[in-house]
PLY file of the C-alpha trace (Angstrom):
ply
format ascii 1.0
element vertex 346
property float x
property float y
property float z
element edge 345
property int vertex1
property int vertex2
end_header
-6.10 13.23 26.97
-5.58 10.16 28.95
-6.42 6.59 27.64
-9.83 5.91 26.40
-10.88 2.82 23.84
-9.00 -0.14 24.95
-8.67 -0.61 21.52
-6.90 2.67 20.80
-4.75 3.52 23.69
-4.24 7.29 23.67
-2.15 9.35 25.41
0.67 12.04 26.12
4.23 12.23 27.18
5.95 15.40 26.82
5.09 16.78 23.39
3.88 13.71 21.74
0.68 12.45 21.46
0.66 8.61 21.63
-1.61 6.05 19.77
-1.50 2.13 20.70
-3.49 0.40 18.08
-4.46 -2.62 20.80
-6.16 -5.84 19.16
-3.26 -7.71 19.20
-5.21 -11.31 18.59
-7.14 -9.47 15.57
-4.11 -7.94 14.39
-5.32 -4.78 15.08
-7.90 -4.48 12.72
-9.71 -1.75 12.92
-13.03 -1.81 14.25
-15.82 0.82 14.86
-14.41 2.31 18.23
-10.96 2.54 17.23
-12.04 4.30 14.79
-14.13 6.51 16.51
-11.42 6.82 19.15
-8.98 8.10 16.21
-11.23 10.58 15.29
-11.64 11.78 18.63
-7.79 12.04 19.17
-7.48 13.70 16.38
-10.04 16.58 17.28
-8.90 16.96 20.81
-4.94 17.12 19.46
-5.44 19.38 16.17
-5.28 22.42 17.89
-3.89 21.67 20.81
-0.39 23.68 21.08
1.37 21.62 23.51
1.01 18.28 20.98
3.37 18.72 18.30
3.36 15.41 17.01
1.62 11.98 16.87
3.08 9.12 17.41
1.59 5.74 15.95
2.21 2.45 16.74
0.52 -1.55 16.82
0.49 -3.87 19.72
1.14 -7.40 20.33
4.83 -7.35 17.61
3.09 -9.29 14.75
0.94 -6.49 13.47
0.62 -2.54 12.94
-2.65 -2.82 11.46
-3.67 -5.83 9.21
-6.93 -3.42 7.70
-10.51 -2.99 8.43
-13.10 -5.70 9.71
-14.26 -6.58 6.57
-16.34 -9.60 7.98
-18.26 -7.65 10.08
-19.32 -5.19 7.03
-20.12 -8.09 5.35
-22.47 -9.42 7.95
-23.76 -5.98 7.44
-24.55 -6.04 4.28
-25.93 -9.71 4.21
-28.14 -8.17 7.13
-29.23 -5.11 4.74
-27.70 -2.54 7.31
-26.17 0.18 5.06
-26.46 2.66 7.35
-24.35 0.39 9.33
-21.76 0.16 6.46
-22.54 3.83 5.32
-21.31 4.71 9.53
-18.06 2.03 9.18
-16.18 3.60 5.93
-17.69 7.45 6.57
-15.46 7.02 9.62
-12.65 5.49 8.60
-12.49 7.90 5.83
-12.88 10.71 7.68
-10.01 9.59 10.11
-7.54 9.23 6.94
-8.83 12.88 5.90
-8.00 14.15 9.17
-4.48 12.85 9.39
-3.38 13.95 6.03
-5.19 17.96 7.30
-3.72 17.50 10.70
-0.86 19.72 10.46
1.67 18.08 12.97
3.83 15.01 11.96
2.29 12.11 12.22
4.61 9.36 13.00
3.84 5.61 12.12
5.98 2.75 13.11
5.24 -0.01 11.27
6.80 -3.42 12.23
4.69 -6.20 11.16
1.73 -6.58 8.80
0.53 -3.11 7.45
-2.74 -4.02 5.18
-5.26 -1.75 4.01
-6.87 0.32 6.51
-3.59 -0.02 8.15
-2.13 1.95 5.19
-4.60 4.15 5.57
-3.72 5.71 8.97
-0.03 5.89 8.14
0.32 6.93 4.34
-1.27 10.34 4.69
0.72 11.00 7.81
4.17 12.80 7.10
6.59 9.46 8.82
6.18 6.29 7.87
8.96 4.23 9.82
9.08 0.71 8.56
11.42 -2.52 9.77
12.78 -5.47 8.13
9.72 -7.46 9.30
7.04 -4.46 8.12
4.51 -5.98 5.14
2.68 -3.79 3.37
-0.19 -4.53 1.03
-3.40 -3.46 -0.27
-4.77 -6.84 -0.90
-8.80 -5.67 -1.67
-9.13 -7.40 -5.28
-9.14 -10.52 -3.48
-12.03 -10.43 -1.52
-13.92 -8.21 -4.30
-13.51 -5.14 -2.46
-10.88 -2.40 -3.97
-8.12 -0.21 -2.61
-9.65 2.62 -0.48
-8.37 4.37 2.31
-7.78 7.26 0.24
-5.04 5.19 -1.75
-7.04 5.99 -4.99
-5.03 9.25 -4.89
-2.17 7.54 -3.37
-1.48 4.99 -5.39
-1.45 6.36 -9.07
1.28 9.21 -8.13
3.99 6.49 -6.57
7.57 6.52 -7.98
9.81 4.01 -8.70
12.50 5.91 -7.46
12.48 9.85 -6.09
13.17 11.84 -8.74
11.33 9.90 -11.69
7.76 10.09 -12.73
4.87 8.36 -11.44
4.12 4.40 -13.38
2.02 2.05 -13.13
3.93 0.85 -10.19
0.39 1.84 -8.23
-1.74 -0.41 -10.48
0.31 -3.57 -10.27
-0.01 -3.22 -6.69
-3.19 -2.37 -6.36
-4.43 -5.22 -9.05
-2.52 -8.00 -7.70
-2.27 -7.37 -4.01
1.23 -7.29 -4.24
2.90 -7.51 -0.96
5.96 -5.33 -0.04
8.45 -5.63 2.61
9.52 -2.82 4.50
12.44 -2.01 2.40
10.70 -2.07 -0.66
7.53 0.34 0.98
10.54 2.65 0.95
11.66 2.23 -2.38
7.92 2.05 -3.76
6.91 5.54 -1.87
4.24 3.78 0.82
7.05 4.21 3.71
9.85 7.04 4.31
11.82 5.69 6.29
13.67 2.16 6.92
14.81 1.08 10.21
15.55 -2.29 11.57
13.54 -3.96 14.22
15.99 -3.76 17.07
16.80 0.27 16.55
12.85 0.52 17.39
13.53 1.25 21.43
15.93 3.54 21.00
14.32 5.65 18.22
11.10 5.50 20.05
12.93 7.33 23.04
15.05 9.63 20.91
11.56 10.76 19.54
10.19 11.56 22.34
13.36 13.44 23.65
13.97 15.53 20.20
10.86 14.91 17.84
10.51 13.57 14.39
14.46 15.51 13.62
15.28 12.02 15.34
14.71 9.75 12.39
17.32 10.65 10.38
19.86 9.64 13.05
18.41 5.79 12.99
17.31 5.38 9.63
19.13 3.22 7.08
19.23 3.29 3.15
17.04 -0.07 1.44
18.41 -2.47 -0.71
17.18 -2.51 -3.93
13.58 -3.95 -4.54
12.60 -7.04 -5.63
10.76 -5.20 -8.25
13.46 -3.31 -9.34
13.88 -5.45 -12.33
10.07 -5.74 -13.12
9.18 -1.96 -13.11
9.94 -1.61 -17.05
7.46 -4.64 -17.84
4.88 -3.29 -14.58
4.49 0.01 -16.43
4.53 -1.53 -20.05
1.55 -4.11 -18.73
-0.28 -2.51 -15.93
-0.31 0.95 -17.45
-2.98 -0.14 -19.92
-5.96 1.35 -20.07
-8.17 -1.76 -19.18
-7.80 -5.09 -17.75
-8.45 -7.04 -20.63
-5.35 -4.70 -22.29
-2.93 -5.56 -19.44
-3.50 -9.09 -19.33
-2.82 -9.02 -23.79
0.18 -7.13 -22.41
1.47 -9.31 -20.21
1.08 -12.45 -22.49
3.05 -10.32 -24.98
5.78 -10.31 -22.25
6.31 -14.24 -22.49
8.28 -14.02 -19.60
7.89 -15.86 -16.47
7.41 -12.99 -14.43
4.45 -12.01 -16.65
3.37 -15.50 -16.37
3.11 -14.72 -12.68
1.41 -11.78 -13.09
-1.28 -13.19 -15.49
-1.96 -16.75 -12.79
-2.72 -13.66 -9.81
-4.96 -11.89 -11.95
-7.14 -14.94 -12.67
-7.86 -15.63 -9.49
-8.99 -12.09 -8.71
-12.56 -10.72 -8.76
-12.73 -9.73 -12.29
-15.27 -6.97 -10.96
-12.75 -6.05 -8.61
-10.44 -5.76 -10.92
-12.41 -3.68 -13.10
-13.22 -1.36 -10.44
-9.31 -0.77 -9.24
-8.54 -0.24 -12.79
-11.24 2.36 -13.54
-10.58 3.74 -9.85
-7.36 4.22 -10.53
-7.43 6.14 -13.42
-10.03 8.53 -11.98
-8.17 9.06 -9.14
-5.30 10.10 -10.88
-6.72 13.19 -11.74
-8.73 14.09 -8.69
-7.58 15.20 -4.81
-7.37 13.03 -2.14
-11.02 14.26 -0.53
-12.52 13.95 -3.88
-10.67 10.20 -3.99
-12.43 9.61 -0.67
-15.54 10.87 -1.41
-15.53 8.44 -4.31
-14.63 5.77 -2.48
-17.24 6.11 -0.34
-19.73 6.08 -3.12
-18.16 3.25 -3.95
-19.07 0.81 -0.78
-22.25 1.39 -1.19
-22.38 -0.23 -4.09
-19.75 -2.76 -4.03
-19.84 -4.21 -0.91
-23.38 -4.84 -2.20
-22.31 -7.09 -5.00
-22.39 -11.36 -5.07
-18.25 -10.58 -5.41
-18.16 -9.16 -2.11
-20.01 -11.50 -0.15
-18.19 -14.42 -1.76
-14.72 -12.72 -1.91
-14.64 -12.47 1.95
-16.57 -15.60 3.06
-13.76 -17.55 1.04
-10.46 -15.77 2.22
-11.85 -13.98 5.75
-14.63 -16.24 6.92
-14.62 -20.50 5.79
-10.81 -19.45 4.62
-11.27 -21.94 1.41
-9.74 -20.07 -0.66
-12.29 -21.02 -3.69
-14.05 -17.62 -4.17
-17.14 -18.15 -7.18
-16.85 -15.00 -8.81
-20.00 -13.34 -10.60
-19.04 -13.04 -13.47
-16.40 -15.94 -13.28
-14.15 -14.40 -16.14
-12.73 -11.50 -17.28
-13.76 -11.90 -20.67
-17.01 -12.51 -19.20
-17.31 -8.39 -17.87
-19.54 -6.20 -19.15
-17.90 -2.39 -18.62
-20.85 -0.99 -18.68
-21.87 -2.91 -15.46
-18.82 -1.31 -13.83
-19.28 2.30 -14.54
-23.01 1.64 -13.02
-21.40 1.33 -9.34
-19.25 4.58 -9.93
-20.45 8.14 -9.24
-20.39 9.80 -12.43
-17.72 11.72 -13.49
-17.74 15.93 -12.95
0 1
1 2
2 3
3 4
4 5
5 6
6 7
7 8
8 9
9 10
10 11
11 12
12 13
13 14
14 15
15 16
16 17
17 18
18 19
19 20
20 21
21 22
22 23
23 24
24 25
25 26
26 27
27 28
28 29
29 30
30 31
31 32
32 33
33 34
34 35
35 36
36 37
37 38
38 39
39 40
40 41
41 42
42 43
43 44
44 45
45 46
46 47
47 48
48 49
49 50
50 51
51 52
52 53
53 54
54 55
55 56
56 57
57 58
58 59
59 60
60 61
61 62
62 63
63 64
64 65
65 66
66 67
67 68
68 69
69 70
70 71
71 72
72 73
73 74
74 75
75 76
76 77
77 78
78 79
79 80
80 81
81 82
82 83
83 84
84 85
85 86
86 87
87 88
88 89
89 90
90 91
91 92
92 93
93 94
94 95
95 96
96 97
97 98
98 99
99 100
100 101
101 102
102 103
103 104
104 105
105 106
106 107
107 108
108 109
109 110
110 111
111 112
112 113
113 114
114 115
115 116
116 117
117 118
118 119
119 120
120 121
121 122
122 123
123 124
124 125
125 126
126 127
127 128
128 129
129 130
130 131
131 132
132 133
133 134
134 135
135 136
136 137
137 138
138 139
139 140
140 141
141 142
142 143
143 144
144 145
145 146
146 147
147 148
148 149
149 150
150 151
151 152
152 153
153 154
154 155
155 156
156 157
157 158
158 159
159 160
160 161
161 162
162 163
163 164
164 165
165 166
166 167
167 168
168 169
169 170
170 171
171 172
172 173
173 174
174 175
175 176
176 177
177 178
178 179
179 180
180 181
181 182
182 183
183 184
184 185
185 186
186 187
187 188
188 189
189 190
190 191
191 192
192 193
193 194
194 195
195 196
196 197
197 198
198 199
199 200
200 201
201 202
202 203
203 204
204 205
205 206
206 207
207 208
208 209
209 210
210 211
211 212
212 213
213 214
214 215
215 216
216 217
217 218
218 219
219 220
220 221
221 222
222 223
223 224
224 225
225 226
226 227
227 228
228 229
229 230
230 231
231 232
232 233
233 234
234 235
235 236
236 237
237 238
238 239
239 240
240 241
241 242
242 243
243 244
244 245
245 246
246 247
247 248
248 249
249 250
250 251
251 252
252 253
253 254
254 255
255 256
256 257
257 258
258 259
259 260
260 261
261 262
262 263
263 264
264 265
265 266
266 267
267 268
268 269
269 270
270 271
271 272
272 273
273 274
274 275
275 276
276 277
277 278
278 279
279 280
280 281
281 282
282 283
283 284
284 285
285 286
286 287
287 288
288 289
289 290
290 291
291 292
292 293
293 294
294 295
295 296
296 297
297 298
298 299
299 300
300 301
301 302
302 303
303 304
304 305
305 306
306 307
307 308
308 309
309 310
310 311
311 312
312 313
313 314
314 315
315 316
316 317
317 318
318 319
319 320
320 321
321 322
322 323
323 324
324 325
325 326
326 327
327 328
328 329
329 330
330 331
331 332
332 333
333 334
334 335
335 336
336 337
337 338
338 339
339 340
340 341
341 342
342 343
343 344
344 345
């Protein structure tokens, strides 16, 4: 398979199959023919014996994949195309399902913003290389989306550190956008693998010399997160059952951190945050395909909703900043309202 998309470079040397994610001035965002180029890769190297691994990178040095274009399924829905958005996130999804079933490693290296759909065609793959000047997030409560991508399965089973149980390390992070460098992806479960910027050359040739055995040979342990000394207080606060129960956690903190904590959630979409929370908690319990399948259910609601709209015009589209949420509170949320936009439970 030589290259196709411009947008997705795709091609082979030796063993390897190699992906160039190539919208450098977006920041590689993914758009509708990357995506369909990914899935097309992905059929055409499944079963393809002389491809024994994948190899995933981002162009232009400042990204690996900043997420989805979000302002173009907004447009869509303002525009009343849901098959438009239905084709966007059926896609995507299906791409992240066909990673994590591919078989082969699939190798990311991430050096430079790594942001929601960006986690999503990395974390299911079995490398996730990250530098000193990776950032990873899954920002979505902001614009009054919520974390997809399959990290609804994701996300609740992270550990804090290898051999303990999962936390509610997945809930801070998913509630307050928390951004991680690429140490602490490591340490948090998102990554695999740390390795500073300037080994990148050489493990990029060793890998395609010897494979994914390579890594181990470049890879360096991480410092200690920043969160390190937050995780008892994260899973005290943010393993609550609701929001309104975190946030009376967190004021019972009476710490500055929690302070923090409380001044991020406020200027979330409290339907977002509803959503992630209830999310969440259902995807705890469920596979990733049934986590994707419910996420997909999900934008067709959501991305319906006054919070969506608004949530994106203000960070992605005038970039004000001053998002008029619907309802404007958290104590102004009705539960009930929530559950409406979910599938109902098996």
């Amino acid at each position: 398979m030589s290259e196709t998309e411009t947008t997705l470079q795709a091609s082979r040397e030796g063993a390897a199959g190699l992906l160039l994610m190539n919208r450098p001035r977006a920041l590689n965002a993914l758009d509708q023919s990357m995506i369909d180029a990914f899935a097309a890769a992905i059929a055409a190297w499944r079963d393809d014996p002389s491809i024994r691994f994948v190899l995933l990178e981002g162009a232009g040095g400042r990204a690996f994949c900043a997420g989805g274009d979000v302002r173009r399924i907004r447009q869509l829905s303002l525009d009343g195309d849901t098959a438009g958005i239905e084709a966007f996130f059926a896609g995507e999804y299906g791409v992240n399902a066909g990673i994590a079933d591919f078989g082969k490693p699939w190798i990311s290296l991430i050096d430079g913003v790594c942001m929601g759909g960006g986690i999503g065609v990395s974390v299911h793959g079995s490398h996730r290389v990250v530098t000193e000047h990776a950032l990873l997030a899954m920002p979505e409560t902001a614009i009054a989306l919520f974390p997809d991508v399959g990290t609804s399965h994701v996300l609740p089973r992270l550990r804090a550190t290898p051999e303990g149980a999962p936390g509610a390390l997945g809930n801070w992070l998913a509630m307050t956008g928390a951004r991680l460098a690429g140490a602490e992806a490591v340490s948090a479960g998102l990554a695999t693998h740390y390795v500073p910027r300037g080994k990148l050359p050489a493990l990029r040739e060793a890998l395609l010399r010897e494979g994914p055995d390579a890594i181990g040979a470049f890879a360096e342990s991480p410092p200690p997160p920043s969160f390190a000394d937050a995780l008892p207080a994260i899973d005290r606060c943010f393993g609550a059952p609701t929001v309104p129960a975190i946030l009376d956690a967190l004021e019972h903190e009476d710490s500055e951190w929690a302070r923090a904590q409380i001044d991020i959630l406020r200027r979330m979409s409290p339907t977002s945050l509803f959503v992630t929370r209830e999310l969440l908690r259902r995807g705890a319990g469920m596979d990733l395909a049934g986590c994707l399948a419910m996420e997909l259910a999900l934008t067709r609601t959501v991305t319906r909703t006054p919070d969506f709209i608004e949530g994106v015009r203000a960070v992605l589209v005038d970039k004000d900043n001053r998002p008029q949420w619907t309802p404007p509170t958290i104590e102004a949320m009705d539960r009930a309202s929530v559950l409406e936009l979910f599938p109902p439970e098996a």
